[in-house]
N, CA, C, O and CB atoms as a CASP TS submission, in Angstrom:
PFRMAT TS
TARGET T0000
AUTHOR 0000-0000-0000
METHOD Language model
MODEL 1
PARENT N/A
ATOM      1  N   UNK     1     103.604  83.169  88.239  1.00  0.00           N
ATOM      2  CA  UNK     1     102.901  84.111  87.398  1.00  0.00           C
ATOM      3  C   UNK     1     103.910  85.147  86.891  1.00  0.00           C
ATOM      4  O   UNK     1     104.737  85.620  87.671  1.00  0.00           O
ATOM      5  CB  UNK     1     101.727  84.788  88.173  1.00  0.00           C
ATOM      6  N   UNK     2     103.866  85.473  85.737  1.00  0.00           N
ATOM      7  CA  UNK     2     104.798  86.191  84.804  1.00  0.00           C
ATOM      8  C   UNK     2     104.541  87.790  85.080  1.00  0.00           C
ATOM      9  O   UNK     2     103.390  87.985  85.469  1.00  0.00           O
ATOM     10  CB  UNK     2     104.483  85.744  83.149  1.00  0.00           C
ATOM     11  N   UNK     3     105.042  88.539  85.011  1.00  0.00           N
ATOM     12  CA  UNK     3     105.039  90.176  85.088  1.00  0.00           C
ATOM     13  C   UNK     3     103.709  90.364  84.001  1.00  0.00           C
ATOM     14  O   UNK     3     102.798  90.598  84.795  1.00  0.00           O
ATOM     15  CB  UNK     3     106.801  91.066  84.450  1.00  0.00           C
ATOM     16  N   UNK     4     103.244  90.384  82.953  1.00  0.00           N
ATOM     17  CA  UNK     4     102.059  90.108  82.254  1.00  0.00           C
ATOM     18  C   UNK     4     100.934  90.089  82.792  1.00  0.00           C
ATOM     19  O   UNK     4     100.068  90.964  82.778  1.00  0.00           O
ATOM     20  CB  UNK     4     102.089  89.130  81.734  1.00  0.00           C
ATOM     21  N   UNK     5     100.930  88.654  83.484  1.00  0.00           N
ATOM     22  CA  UNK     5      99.987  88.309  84.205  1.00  0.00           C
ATOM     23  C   UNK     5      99.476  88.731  85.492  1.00  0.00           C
ATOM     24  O   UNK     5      98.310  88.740  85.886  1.00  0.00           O
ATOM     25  CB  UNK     5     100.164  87.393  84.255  1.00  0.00           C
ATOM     26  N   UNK     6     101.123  89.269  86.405  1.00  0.00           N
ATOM     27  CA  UNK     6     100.706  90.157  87.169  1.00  0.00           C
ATOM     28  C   UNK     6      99.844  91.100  87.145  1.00  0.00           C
ATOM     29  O   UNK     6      99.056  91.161  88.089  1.00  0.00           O
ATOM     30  CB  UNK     6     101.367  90.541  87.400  1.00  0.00           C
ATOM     31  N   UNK     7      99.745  92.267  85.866  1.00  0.00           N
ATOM     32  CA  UNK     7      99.678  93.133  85.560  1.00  0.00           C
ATOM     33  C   UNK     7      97.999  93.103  85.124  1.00  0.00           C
ATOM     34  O   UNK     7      97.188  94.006  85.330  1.00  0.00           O
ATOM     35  CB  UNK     7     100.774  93.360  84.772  1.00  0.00           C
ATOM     36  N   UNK     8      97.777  91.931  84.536  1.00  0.00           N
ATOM     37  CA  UNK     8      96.633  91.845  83.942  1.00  0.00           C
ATOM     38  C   UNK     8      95.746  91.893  85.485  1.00  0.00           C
ATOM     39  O   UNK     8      95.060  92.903  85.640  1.00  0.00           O
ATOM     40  CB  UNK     8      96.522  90.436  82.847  1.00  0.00           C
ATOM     41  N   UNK     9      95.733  90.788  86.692  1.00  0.00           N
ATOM     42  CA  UNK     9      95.341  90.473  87.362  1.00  0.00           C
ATOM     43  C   UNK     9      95.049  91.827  88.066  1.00  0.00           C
ATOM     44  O   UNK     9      93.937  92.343  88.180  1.00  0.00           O
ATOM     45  CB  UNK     9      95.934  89.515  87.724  1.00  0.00           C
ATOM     46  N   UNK    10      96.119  92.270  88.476  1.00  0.00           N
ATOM     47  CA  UNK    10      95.918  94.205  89.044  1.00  0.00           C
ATOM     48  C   UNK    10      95.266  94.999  88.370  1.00  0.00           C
ATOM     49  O   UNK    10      94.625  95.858  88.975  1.00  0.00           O
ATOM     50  CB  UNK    10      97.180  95.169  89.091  1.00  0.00           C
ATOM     51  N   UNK    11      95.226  94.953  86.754  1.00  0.00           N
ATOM     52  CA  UNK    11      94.352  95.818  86.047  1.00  0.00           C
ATOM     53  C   UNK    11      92.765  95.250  86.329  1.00  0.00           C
ATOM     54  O   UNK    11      91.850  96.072  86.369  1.00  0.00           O
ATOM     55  CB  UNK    11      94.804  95.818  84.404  1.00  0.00           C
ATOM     56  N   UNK    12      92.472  93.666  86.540  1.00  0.00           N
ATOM     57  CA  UNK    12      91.161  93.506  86.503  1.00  0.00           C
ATOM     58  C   UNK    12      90.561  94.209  88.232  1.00  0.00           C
ATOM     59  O   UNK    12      89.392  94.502  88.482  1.00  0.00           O
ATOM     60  CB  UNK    12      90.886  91.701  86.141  1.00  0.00           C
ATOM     61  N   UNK    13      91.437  94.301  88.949  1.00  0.00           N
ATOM     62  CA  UNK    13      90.997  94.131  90.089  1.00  0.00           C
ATOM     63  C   UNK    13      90.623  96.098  90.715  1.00  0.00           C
ATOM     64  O   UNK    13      89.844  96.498  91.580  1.00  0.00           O
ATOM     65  CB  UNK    13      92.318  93.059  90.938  1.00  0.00           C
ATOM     66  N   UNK    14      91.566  96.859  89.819  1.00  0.00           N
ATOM     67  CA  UNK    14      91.564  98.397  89.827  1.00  0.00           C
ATOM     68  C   UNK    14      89.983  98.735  88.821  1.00  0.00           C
ATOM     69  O   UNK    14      89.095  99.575  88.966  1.00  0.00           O
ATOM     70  CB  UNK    14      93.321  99.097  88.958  1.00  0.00           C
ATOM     71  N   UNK    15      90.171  97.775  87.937  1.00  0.00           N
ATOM     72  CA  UNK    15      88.765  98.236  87.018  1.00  0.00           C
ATOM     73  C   UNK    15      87.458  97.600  88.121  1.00  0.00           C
ATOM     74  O   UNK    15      86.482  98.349  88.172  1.00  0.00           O
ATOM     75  CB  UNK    15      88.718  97.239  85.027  1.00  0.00           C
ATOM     76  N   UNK    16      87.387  96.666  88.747  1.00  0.00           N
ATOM     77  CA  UNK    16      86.071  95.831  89.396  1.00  0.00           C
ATOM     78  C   UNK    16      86.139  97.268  90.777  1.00  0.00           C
ATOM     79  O   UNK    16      85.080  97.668  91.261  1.00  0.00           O
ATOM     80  CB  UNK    16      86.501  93.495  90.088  1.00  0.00           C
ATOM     81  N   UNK    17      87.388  97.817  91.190  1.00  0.00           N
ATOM     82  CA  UNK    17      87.255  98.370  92.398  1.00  0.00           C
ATOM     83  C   UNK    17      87.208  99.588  92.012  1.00  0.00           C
ATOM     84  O   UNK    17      87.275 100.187  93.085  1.00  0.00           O
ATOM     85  CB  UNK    17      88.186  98.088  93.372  1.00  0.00           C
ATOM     86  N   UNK    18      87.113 100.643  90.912  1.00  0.00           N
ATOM     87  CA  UNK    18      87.492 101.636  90.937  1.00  0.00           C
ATOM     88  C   UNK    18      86.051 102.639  91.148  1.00  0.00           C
ATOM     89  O   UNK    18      86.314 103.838  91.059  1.00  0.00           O
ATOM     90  CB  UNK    18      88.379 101.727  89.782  1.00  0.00           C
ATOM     91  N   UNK    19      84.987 102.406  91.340  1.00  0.00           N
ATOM     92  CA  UNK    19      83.924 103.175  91.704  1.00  0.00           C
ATOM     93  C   UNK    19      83.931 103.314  93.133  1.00  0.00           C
ATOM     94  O   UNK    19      83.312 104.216  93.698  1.00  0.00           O
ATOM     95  CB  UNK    19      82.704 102.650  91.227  1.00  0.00           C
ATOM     96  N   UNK    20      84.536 102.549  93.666  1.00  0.00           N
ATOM     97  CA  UNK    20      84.670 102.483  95.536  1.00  0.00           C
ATOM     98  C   UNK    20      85.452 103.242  95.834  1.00  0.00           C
ATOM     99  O   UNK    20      85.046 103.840  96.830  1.00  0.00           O
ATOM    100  CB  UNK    20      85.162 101.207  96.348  1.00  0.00           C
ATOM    101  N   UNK    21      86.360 103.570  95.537  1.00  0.00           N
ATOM    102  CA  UNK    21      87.178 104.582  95.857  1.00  0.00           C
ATOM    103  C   UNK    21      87.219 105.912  95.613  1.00  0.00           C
ATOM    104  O   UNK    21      87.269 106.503  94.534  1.00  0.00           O
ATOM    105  CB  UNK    21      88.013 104.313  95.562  1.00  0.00           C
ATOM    106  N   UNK    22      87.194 106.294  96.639  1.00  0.00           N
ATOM    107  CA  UNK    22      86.825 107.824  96.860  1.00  0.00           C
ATOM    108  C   UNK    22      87.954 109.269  97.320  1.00  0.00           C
ATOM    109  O   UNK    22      88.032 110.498  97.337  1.00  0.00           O
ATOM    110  CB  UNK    22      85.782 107.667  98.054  1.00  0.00           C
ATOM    111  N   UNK    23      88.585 108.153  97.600  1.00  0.00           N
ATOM    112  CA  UNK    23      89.740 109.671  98.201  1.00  0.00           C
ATOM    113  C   UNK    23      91.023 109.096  97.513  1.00  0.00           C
ATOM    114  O   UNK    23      91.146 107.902  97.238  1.00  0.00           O
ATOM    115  CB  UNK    23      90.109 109.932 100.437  1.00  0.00           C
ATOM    116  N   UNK    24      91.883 109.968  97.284  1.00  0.00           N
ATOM    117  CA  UNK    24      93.183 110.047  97.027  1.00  0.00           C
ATOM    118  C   UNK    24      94.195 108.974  97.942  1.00  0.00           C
ATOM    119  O   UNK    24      94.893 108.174  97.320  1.00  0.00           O
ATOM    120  CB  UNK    24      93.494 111.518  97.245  1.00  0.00           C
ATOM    121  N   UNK    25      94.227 109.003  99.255  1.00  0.00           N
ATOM    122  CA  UNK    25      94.749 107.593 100.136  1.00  0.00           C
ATOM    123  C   UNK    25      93.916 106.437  99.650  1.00  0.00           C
ATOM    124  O   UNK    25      94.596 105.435  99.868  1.00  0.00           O
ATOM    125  CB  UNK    25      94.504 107.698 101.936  1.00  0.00           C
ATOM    126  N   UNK    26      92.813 106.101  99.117  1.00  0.00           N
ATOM    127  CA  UNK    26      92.167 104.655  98.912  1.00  0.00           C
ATOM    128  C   UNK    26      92.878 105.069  97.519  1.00  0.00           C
ATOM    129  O   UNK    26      94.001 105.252  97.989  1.00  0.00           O
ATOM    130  CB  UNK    26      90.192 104.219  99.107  1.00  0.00           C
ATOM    131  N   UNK    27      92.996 105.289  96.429  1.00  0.00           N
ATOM    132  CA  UNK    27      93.646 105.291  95.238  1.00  0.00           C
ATOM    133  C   UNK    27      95.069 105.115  95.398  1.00  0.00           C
ATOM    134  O   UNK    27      95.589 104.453  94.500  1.00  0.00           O
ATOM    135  CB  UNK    27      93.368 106.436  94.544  1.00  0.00           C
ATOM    136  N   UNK    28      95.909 105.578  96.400  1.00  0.00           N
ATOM    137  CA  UNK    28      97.433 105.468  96.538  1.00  0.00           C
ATOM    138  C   UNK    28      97.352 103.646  96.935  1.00  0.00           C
ATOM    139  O   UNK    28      97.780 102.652  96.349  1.00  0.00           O
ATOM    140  CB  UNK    28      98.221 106.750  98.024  1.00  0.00           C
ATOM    141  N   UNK    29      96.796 103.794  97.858  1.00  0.00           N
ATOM    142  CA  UNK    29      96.722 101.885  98.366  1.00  0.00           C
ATOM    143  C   UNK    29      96.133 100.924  97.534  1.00  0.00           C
ATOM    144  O   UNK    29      96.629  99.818  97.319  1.00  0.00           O
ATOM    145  CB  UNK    29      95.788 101.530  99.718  1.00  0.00           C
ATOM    146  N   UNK    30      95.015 101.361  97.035  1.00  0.00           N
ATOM    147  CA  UNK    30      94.294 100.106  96.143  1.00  0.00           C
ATOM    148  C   UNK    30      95.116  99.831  94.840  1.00  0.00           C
ATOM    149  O   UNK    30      95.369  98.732  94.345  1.00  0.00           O
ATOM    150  CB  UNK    30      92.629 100.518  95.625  1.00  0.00           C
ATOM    151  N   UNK    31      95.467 101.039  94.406  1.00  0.00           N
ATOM    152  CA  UNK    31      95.998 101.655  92.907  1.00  0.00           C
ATOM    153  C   UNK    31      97.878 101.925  92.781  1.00  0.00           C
ATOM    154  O   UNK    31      98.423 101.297  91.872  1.00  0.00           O
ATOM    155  CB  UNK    31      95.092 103.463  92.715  1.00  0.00           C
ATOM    156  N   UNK    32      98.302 102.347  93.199  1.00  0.00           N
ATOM    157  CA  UNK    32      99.832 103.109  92.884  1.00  0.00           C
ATOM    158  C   UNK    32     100.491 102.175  94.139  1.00  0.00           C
ATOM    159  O   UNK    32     101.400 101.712  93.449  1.00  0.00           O
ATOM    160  CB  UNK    32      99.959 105.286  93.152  1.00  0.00           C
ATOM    161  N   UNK    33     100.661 101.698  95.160  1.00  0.00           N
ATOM    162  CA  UNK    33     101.324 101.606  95.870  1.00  0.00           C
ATOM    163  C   UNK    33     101.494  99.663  95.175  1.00  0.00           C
ATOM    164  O   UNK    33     102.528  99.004  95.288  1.00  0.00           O
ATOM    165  CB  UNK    33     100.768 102.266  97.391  1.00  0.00           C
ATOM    166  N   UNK    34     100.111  99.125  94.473  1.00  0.00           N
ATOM    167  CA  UNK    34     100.501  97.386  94.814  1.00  0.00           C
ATOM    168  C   UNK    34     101.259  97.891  93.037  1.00  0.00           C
ATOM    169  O   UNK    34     102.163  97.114  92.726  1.00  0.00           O
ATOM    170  CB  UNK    34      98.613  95.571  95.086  1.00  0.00           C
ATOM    171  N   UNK    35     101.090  98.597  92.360  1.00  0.00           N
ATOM    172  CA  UNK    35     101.840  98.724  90.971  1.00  0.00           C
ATOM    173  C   UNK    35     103.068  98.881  91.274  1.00  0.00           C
ATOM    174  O   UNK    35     103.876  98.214  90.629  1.00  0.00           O
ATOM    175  CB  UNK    35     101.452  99.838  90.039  1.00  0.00           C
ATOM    176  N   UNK    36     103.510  99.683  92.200  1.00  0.00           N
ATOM    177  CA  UNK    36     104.777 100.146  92.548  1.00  0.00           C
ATOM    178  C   UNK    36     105.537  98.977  93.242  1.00  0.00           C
ATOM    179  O   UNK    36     106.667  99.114  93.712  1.00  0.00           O
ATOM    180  CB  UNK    36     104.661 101.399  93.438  1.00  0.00           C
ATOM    181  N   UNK    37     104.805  97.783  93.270  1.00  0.00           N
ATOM    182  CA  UNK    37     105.266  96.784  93.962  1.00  0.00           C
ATOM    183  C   UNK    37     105.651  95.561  92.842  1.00  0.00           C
ATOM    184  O   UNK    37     106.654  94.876  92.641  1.00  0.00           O
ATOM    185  CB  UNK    37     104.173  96.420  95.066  1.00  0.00           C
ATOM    186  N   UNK    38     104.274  95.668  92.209  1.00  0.00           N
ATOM    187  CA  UNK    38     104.534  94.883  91.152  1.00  0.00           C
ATOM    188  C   UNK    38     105.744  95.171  90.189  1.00  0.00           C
ATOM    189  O   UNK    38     106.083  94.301  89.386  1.00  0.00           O
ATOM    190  CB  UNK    38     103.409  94.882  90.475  1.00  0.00           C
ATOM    191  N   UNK    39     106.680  96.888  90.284  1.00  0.00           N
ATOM    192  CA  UNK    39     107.479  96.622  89.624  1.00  0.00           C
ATOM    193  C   UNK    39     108.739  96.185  90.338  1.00  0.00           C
ATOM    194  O   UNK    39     109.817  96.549  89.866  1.00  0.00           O
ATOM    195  CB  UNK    39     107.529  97.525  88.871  1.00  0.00           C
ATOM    196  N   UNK    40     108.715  95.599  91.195  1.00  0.00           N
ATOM    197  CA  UNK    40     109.734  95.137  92.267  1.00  0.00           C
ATOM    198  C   UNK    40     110.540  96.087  93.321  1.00  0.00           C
ATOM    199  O   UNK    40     111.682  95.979  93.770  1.00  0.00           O
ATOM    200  CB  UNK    40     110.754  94.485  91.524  1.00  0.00           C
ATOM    201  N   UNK    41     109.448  97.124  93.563  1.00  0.00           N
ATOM    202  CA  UNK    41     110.019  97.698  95.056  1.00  0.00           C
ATOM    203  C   UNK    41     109.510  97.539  95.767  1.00  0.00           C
ATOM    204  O   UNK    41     108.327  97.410  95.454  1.00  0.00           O
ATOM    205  CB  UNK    41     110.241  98.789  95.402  1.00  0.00           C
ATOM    206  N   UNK    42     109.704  97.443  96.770  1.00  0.00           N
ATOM    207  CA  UNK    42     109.545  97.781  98.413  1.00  0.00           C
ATOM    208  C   UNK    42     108.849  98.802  98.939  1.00  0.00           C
ATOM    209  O   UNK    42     109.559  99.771  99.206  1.00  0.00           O
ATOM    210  CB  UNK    42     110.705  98.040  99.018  1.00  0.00           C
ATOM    211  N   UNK    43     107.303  98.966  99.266  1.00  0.00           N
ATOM    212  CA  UNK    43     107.023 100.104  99.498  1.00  0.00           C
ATOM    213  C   UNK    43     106.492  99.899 100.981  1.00  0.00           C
ATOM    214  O   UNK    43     105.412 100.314 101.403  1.00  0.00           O
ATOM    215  CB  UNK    43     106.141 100.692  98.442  1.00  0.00           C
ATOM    216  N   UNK    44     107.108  99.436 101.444  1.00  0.00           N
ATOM    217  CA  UNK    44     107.491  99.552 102.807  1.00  0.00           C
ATOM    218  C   UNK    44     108.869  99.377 103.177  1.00  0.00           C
ATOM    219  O   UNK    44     109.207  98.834 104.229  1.00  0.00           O
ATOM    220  CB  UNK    44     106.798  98.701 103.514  1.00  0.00           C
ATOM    221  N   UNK    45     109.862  99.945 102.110  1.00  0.00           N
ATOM    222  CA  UNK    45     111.383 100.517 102.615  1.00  0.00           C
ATOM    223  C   UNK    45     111.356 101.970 102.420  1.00  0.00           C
ATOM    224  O   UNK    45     111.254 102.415 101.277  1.00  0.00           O
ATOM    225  CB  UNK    45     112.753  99.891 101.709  1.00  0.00           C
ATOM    226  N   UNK    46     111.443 102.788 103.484  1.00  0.00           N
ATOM    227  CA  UNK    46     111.794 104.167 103.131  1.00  0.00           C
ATOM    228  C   UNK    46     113.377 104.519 102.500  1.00  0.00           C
ATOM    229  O   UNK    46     113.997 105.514 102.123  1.00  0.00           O
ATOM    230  CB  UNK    46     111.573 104.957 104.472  1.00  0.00           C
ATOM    231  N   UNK    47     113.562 103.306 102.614  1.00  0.00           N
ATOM    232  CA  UNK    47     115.005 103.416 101.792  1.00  0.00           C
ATOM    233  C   UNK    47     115.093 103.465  99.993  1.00  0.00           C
ATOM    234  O   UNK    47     115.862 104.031  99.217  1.00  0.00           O
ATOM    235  CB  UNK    47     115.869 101.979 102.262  1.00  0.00           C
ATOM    236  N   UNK    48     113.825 102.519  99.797  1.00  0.00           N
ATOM    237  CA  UNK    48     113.665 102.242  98.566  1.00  0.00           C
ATOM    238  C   UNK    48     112.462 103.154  98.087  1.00  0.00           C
ATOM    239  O   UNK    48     112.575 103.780  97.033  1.00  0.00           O
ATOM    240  CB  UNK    48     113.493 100.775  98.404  1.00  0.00           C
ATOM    241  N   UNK    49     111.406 103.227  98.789  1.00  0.00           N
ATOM    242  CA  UNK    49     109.879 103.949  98.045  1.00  0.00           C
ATOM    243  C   UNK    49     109.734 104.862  99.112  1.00  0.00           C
ATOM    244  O   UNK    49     109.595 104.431 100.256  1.00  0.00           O
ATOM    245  CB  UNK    49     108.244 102.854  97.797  1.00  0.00           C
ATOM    246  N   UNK    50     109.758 106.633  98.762  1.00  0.00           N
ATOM    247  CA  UNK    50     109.418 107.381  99.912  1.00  0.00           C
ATOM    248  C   UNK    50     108.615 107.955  99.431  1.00  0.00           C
ATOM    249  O   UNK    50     108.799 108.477  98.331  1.00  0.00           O
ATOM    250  CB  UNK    50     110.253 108.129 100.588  1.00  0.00           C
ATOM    251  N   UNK    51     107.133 108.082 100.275  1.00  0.00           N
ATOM    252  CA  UNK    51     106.192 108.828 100.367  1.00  0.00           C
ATOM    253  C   UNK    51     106.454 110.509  99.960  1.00  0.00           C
ATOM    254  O   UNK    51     107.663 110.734 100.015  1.00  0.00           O
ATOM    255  CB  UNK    51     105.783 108.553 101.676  1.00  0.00           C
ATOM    256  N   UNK    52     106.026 111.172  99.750  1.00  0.00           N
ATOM    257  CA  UNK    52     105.841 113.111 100.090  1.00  0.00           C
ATOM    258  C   UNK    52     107.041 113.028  99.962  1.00  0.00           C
ATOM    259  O   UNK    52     107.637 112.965 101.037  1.00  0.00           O
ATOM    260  CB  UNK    52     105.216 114.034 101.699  1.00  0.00           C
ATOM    261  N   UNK    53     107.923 112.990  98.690  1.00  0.00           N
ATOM    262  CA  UNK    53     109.304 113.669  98.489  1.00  0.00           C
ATOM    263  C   UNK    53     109.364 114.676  98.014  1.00  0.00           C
ATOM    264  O   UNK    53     108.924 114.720  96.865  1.00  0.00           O
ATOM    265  CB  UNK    53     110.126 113.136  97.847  1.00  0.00           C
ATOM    266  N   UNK    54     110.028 116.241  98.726  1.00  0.00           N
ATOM    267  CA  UNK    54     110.089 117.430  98.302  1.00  0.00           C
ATOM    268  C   UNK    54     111.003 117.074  96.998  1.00  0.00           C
ATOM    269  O   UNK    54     112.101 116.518  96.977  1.00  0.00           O
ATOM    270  CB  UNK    54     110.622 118.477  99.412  1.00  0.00           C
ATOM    271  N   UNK    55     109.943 117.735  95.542  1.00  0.00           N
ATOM    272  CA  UNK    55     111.267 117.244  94.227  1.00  0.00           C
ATOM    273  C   UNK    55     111.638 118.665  93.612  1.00  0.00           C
ATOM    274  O   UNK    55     111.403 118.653  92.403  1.00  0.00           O
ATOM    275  CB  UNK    55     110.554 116.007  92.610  1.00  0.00           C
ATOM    276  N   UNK    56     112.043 119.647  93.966  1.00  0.00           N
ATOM    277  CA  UNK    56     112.243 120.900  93.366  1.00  0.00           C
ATOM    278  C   UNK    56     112.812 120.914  91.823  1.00  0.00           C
ATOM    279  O   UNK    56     113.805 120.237  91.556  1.00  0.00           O
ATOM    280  CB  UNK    56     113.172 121.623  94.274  1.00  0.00           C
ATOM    281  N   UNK    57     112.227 121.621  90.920  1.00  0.00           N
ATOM    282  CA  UNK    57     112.099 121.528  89.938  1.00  0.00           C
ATOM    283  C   UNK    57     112.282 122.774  89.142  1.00  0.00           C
ATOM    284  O   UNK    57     111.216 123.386  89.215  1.00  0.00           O
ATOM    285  CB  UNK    57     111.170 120.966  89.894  1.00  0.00           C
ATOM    286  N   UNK    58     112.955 123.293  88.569  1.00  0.00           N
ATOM    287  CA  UNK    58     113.268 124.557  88.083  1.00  0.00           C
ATOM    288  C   UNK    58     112.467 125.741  89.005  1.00  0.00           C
ATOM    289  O   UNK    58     112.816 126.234  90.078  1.00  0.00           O
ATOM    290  CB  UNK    58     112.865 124.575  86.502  1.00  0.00           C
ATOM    291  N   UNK    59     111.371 125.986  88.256  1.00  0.00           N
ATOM    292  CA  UNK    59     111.073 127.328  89.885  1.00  0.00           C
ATOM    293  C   UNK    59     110.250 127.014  90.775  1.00  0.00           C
ATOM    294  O   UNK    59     109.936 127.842  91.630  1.00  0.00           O
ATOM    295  CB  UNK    59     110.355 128.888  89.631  1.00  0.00           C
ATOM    296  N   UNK    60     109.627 125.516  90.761  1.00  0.00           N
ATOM    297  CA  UNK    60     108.498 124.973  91.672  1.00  0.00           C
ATOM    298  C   UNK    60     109.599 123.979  93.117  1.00  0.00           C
ATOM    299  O   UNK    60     109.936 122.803  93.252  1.00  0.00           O
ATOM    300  CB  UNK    60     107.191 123.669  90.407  1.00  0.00           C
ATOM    301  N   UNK    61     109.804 125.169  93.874  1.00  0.00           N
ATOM    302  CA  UNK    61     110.338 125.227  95.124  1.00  0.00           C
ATOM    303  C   UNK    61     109.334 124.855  96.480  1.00  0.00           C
ATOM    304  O   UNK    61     108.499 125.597  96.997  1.00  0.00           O
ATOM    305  CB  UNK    61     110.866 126.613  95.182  1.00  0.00           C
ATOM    306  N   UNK    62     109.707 123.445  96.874  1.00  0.00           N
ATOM    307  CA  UNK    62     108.879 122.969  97.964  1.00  0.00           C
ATOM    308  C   UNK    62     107.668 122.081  97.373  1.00  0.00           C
ATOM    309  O   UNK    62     106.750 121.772  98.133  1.00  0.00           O
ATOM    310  CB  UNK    62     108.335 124.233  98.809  1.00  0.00           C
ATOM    311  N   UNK    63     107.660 121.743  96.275  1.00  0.00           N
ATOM    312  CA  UNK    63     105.979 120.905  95.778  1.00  0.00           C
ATOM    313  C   UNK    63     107.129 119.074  96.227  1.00  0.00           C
ATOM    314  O   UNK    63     108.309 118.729  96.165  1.00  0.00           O
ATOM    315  CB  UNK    63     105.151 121.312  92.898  1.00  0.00           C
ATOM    316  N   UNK    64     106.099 118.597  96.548  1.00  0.00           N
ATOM    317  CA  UNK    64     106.234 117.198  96.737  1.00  0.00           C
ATOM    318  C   UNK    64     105.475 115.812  96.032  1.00  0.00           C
ATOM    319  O   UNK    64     104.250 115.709  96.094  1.00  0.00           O
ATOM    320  CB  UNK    64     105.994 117.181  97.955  1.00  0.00           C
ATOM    321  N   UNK    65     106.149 114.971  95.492  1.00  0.00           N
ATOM    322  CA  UNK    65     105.552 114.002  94.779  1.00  0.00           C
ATOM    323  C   UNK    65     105.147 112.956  96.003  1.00  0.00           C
ATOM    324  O   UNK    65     105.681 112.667  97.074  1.00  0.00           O
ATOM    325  CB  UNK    65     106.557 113.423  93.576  1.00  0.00           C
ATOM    326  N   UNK    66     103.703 112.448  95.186  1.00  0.00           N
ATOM    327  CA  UNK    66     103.415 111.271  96.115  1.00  0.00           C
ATOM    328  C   UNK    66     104.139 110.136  96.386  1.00  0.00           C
ATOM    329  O   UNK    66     103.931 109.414  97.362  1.00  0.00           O
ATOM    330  CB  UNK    66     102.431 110.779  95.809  1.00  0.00           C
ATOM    331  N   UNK    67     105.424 109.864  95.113  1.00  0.00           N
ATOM    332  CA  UNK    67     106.074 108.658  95.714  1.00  0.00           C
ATOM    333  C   UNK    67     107.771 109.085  94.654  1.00  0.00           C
ATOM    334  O   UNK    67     108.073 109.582  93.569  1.00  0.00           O
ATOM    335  CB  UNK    67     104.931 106.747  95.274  1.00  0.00           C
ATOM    336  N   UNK    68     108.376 108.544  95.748  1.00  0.00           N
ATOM    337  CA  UNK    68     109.941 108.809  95.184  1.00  0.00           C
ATOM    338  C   UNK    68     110.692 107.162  95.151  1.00  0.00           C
ATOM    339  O   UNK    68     110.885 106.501  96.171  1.00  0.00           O
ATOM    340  CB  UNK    68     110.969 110.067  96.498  1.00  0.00           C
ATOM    341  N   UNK    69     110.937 106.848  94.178  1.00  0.00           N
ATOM    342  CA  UNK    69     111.712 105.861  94.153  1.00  0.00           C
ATOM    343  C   UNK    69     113.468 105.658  94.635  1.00  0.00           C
ATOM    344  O   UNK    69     114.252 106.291  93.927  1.00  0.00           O
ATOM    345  CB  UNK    69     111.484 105.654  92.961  1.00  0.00           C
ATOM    346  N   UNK    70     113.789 105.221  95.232  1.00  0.00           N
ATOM    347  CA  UNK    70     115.000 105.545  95.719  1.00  0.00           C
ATOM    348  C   UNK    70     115.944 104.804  94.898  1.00  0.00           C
ATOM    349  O   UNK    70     115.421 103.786  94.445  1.00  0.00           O
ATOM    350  CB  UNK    70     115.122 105.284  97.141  1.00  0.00           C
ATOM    351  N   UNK    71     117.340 104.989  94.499  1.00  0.00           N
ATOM    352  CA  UNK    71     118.473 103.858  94.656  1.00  0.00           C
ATOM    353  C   UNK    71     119.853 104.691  95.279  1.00  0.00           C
ATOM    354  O   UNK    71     120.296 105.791  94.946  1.00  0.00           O
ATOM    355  CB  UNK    71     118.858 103.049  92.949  1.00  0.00           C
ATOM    356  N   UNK    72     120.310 103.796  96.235  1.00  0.00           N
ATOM    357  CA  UNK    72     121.691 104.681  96.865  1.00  0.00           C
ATOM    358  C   UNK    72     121.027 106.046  97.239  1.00  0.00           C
ATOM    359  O   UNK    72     121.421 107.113  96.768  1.00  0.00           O
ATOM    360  CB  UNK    72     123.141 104.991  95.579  1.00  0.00           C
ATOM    361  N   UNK    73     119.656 105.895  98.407  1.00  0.00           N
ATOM    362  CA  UNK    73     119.618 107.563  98.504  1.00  0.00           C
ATOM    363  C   UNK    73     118.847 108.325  97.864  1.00  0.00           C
ATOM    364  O   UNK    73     118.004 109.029  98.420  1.00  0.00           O
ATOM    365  CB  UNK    73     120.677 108.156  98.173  1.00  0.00           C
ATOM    366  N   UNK    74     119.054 108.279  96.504  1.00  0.00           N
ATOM    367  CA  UNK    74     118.868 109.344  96.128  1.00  0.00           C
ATOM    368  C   UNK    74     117.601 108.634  94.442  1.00  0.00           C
ATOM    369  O   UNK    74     117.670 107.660  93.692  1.00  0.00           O
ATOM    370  CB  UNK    74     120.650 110.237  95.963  1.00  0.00           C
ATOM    371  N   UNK    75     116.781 109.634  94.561  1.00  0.00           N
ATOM    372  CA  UNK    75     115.314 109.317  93.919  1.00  0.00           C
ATOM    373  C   UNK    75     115.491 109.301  92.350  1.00  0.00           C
ATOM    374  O   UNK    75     115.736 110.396  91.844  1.00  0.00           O
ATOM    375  CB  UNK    75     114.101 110.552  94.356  1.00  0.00           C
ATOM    376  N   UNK    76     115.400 108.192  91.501  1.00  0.00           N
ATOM    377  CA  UNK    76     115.631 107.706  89.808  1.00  0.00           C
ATOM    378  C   UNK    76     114.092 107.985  89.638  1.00  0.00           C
ATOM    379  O   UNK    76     113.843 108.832  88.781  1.00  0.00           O
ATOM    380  CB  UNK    76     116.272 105.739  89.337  1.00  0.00           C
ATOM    381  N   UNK    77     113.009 107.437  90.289  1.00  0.00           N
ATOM    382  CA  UNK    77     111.894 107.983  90.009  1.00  0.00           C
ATOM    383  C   UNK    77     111.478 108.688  90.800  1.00  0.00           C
ATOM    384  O   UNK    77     111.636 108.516  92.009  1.00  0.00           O
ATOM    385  CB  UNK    77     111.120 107.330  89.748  1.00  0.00           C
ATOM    386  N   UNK    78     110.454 110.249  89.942  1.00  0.00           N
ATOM    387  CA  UNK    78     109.564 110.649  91.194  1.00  0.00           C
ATOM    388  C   UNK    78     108.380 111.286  90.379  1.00  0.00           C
ATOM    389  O   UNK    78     107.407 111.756  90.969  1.00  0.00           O
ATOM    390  CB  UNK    78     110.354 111.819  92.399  1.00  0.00           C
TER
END
């Protein structure tokens, strides 16, 4: 199955599930974590996908993103 098709298959399955979900952790798991997979990471490497990364940002000191993408360390996405 092609990246496309991946994509389609996850979109049907977020639209059939998305009234069930109720909290912010059932949306990270059902929703963001299998996307974050589908784009070929690991989100069960804390090397590669880290949870609650402090991302300081001009004056917003200490706020944390729900997911940090890693390479060598250090976070390309967050």
């Amino acid at each position: 199955m092609d990246f496309i098709d991946q994509l389609r298959v996850l979109s049907s399955r977020v639209a059939a599930n998305k009234d069930n979900i109720q909290t912010e952790e059932a949306t990270k798991n059902a929703m963001i974590m299998p996307m974050i997979q589908l784009l070929g990471y690991n989100v069960f490497d804390p090397l590669e996908v880290t949870p609650e990364l402090v991302a300081d940002v001009g004056t917003k000191k200490g706020e944390k993103v729900d997911y940090a993408i890693l390479k060598d360390g250090k976070p390309i996405i967050r």
